[in-house]
DOMI-635877 format. One line per 10 residues: number of its first residue (from 1); their letters; for each residue x, z, y of N, C-alpha, C. Coordinates in steps of 0.2 Angstrom, whole numbers, always signed. Each point is the difference from the previous one (the first is absolute). Example, Ala and Ser with C-alpha at 12.3 -4.5 7.8 and 13.67 -1.06 7.14 Angstrom:
<rs>
1	as	+66,+39,-28,-4,+0,+6,+4,+0,+6 ~ -2,-4,+5,+4,+1,+6,-4,+3,+5 .
</rs>
This chain:
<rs>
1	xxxxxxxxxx	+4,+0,-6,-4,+0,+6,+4,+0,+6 ~ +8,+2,-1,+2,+0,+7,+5,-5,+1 ~ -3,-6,+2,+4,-6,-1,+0,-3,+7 ~ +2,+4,+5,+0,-1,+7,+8,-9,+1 ~ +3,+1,-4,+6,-6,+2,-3,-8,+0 ~ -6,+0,-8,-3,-7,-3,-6,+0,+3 ~ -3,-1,+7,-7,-2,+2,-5,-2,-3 ~ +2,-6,-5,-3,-4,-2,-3,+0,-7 ~ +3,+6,-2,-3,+1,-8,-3,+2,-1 ~ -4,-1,-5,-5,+4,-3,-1,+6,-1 .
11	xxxxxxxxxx	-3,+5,+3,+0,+7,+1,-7,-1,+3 ~ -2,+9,-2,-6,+4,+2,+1,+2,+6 ~ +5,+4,+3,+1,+0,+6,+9,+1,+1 ~ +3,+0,+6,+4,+1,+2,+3,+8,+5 ~ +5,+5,-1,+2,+5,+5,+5,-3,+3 ~ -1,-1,+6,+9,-2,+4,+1,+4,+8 ~ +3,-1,+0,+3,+2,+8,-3,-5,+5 ~ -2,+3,+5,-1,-3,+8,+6,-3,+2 ~ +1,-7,-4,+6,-4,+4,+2,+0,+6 ~ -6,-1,+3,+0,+0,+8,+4,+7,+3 .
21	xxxxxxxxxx	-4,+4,-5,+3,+6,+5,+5,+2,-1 ~ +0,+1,-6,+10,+1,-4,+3,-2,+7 ~ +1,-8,-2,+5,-4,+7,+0,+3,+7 ~ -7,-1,+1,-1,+2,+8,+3,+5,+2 ~ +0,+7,-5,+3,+6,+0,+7,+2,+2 ~ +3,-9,-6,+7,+1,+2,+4,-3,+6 ~ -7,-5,+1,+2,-4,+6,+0,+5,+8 ~ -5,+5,+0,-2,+4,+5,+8,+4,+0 ~ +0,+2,-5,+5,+7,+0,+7,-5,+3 ~ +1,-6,-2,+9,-3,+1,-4,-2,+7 .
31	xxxxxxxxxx	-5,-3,+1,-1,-1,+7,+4,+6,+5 ~ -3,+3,-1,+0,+7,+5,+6,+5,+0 ~ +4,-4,-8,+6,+5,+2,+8,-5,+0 ~ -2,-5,+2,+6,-6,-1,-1,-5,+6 ~ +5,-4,+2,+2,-5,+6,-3,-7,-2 ~ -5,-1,+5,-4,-5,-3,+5,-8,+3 ~ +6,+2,+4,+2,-6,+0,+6,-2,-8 ~ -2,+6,-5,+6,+0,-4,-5,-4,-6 ~ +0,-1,-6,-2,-6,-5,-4,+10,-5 ~ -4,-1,-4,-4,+1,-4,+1,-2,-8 .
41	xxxxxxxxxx	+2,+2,-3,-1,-1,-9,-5,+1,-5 ~ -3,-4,-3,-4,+3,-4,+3,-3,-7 ~ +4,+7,-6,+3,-3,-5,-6,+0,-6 ~ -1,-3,-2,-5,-3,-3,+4,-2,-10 ~ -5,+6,-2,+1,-1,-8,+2,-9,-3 ~ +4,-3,-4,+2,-4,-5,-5,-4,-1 ~ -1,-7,+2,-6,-3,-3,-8,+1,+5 ~ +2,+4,+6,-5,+2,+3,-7,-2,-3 ~ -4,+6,-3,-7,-1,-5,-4,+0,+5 ~ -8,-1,-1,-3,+1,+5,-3,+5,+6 .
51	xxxxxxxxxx	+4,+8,-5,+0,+4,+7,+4,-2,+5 ~ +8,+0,-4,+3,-1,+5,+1,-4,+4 ~ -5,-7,+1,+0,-4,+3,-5,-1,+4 ~ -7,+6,-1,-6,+4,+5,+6,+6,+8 ~ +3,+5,-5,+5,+6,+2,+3,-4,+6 ~ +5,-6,-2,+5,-2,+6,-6,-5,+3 ~ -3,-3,+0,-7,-3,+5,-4,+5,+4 ~ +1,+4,-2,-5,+3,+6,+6,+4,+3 ~ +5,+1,-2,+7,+3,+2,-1,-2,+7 ~ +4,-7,-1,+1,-4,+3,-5,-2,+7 .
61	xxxxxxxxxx	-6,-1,-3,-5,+1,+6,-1,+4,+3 ~ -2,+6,-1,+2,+7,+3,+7,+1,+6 ~ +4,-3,-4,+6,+2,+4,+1,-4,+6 ~ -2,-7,-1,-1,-4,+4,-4,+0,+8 ~ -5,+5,-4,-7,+0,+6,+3,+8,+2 ~ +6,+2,-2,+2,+6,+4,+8,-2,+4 ~ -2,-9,+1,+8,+0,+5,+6,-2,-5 ~ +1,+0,-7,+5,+0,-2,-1,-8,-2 ~ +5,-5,+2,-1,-5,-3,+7,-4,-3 ~ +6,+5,-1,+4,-3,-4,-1,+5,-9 .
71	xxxxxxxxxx	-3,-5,-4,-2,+5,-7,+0,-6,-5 ~ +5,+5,-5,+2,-6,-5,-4,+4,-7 ~ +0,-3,-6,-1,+5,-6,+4,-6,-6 ~ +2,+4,-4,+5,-1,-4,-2,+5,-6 ~ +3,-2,-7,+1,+4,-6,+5,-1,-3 ~ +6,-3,+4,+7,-1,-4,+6,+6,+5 ~ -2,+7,-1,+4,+5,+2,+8,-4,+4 ~ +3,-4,-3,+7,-1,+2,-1,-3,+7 ~ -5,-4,+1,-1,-4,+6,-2,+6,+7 ~ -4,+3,-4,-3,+6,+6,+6,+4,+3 .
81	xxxxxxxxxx	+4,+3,-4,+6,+3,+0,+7,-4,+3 ~ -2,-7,+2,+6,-5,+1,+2,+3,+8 ~ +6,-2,+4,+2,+1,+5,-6,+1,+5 ~ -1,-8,-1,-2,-3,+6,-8,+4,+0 ~ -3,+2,-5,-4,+5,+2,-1,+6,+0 ~ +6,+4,-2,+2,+5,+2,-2,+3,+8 ~ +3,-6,+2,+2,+0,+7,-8,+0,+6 ~ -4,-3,-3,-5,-2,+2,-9,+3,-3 ~ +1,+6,-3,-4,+4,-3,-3,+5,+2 ~ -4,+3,+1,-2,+6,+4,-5,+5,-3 .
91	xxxxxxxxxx	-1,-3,-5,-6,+0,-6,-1,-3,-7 ~ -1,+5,-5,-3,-6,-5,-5,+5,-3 ~ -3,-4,-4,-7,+0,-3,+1,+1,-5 ~ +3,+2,-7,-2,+2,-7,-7,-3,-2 ~ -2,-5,-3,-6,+2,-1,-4,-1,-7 ~ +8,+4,-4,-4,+1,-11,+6,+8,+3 ~ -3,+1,-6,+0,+7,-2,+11,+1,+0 ~ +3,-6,-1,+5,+0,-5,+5,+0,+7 ~ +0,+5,+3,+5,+0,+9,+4,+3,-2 ~ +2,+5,-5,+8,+4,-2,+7,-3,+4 .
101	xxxxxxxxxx	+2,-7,-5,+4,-4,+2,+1,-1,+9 ~ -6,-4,+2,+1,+0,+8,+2,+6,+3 ~ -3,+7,-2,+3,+6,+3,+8,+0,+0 ~ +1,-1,-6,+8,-1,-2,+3,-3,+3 ~ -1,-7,+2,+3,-5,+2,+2,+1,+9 ~ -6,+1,+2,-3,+3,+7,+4,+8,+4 ~ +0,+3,-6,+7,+3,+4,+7,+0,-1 ~ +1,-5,-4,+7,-4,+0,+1,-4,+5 ~ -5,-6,+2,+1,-5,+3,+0,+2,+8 ~ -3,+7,+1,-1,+1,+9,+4,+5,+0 .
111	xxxxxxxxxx	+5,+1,-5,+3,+10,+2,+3,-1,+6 ~ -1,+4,+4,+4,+0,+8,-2,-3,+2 ~ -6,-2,+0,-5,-4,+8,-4,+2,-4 ~ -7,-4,+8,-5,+3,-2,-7,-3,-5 ~ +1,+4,-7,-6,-4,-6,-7,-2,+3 ~ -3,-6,-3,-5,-1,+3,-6,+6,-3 ~ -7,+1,+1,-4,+1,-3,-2,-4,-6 ~ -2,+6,-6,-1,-4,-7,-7,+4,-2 ~ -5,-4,+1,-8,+2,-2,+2,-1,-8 ~ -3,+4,-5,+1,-1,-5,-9,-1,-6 .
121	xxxxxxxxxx	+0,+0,-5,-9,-1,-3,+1,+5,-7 ~ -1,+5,+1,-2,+5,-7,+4,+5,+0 ~ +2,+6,+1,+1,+5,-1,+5,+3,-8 ~ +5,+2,-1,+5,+2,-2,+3,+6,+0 ~ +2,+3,-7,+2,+6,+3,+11,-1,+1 ~ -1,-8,-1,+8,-1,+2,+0,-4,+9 ~ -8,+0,+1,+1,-3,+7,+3,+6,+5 ~ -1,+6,-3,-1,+6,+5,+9,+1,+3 ~ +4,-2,-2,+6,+1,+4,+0,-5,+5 ~ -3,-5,-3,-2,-7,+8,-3,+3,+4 .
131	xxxxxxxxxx	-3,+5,-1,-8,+1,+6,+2,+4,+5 ~ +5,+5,-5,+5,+6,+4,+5,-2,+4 ~ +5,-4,-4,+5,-3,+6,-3,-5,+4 ~ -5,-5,+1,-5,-3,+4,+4,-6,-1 ~ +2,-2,-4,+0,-6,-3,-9,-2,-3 ~ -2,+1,-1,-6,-2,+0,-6,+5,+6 ~ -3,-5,+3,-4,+3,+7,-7,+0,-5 ~ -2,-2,-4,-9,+0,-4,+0,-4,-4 ~ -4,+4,-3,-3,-4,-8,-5,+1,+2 ~ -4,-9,-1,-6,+2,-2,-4,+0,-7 .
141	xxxxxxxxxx	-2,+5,-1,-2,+3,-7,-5,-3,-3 ~ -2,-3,-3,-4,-4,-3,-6,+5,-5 ~ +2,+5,-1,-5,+6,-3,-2,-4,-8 ~ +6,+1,-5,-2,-4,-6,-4,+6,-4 ~ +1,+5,+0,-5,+6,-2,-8,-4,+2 ~ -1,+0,+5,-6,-1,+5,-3,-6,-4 ~ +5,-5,+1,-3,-5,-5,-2,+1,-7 ~ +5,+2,-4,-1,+1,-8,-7,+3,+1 ~ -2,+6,+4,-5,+3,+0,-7,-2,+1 ~ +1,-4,+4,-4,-6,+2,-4,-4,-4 .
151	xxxxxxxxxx	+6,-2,-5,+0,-5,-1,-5,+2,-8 ~ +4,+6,-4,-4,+3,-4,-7,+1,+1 ~ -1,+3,+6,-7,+4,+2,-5,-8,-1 ~ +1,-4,+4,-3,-6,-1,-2,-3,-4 ~ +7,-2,-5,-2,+0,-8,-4,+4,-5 ~ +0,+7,+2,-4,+5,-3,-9,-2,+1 ~ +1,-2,+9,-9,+0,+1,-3,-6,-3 ~ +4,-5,+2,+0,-8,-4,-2,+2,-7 ~ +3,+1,-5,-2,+2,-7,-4,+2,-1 ~ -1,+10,+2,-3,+4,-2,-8,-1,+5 .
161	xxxxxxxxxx	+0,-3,+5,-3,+1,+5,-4,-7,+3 ~ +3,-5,-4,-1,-9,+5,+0,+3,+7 ~ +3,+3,+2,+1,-2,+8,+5,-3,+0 ~ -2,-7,+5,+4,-3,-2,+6,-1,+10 ~ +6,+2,-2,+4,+0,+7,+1,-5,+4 ~ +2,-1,+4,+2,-5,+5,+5,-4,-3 ~ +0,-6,+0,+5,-4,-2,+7,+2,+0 ~ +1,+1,+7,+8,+3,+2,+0,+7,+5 ~ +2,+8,-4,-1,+3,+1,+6,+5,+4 ~ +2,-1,+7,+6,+0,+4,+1,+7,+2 .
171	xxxxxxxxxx	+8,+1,+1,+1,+6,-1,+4,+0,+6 ~ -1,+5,+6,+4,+1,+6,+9,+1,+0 ~ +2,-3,+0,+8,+4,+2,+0,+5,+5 ~ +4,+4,-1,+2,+6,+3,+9,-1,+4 ~ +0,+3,+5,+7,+0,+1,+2,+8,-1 ~ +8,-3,-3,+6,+6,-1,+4,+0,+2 ~ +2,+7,+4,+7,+1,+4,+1,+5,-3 ~ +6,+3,+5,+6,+5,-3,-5,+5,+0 ~ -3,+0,+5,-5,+8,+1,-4,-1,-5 ~ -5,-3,-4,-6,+1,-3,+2,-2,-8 .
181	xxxxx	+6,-1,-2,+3,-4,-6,-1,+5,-5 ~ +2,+7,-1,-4,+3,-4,-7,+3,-2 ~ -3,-2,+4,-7,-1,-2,-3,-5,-5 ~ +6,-5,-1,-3,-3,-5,+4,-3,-4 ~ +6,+4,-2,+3,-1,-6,-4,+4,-7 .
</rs>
């Protein structure tokens, strides 16, 4: 039932994330805390599947309609990290779950100048020395708990109940920082 990636197949219903809002979330936060004459990243999962390619679209537009118009996305890590964008970054967008690496990389490539801000999408309990040393500014948390439960209860009333749910049953992102982070580990 939680086939939020494959739009188009066959299922009773769907649990996903507010595309729009996820992005918009991360788009407002780097808006607000980064040089809008500086360039914008959205690193985008391998093969970018259909979320990730709803996530950096509305990324994208968002950050657009908040001033920012140099924004690239990319999923080949080496490129993002390459000089010439080093130089030119003020921000990027995480936007799959699998940011570790980039933390990594991101405080290699800026040590001794100033690291851009890194929105990040899911909650870890390895992201929390990012959140502390502030190498990571936010995650927005996607609430996978919220879904499964969701997603269950639905299924439950659908069976036992024929009530039958809403085709696509969306689940709000939350934002994470340093201060509210263990609240929801």
């Amino acid at each position: 039932m939680l086939n939020y990636d494959f739009p188009e197949t066959k299922r009773e219903f769907a649990t996903v994330n507010d595309y729009s809002c996820a992005a918009g979330l991360a788009a407002e936060i780097l808006s607000i805390s980064t040089d809008k004459n500086k360039a914008l990243a959205v690193y985008a999962f391998a093969g970018m599947s259909y979320m990730q390619q709803e996530l950096a679209h509305h990324f994208c537009e968002k950050a657009k309609s908040l001033g920012h118009n140099d924004i690239f996305i990319t999923d080949d890590i080496e490129e993002l990290f390459s000089s010439k964008n080093t130089e030119r970054i003020s921000g990027i967008y995480v936007s799959h779950a699998s940011y570790l690496e980039v933390c990594r990389k991101a405080e290699k490539a800026w040590q001794g100048s100033e690291m851009p801000k890194i929105v990040v999408s899911d909650l870890y309990d390895e992201c929390v020395p990012y959140l502390e040393n502030g190498t990571v500014t936010a995650v927005i948390y996607q609430e996978p708990e919220q879904q499964a439960f969701l997603t269950a209860v639905s299924l439950y009333e659908l069976i036992s109940e024929r009530k039958r749910p809403d085709d696509i049953l969306r689940i709000n992102p939350l934002v994470i920082m340093r201060s509210n982070y263990k609240k929801y580990l």
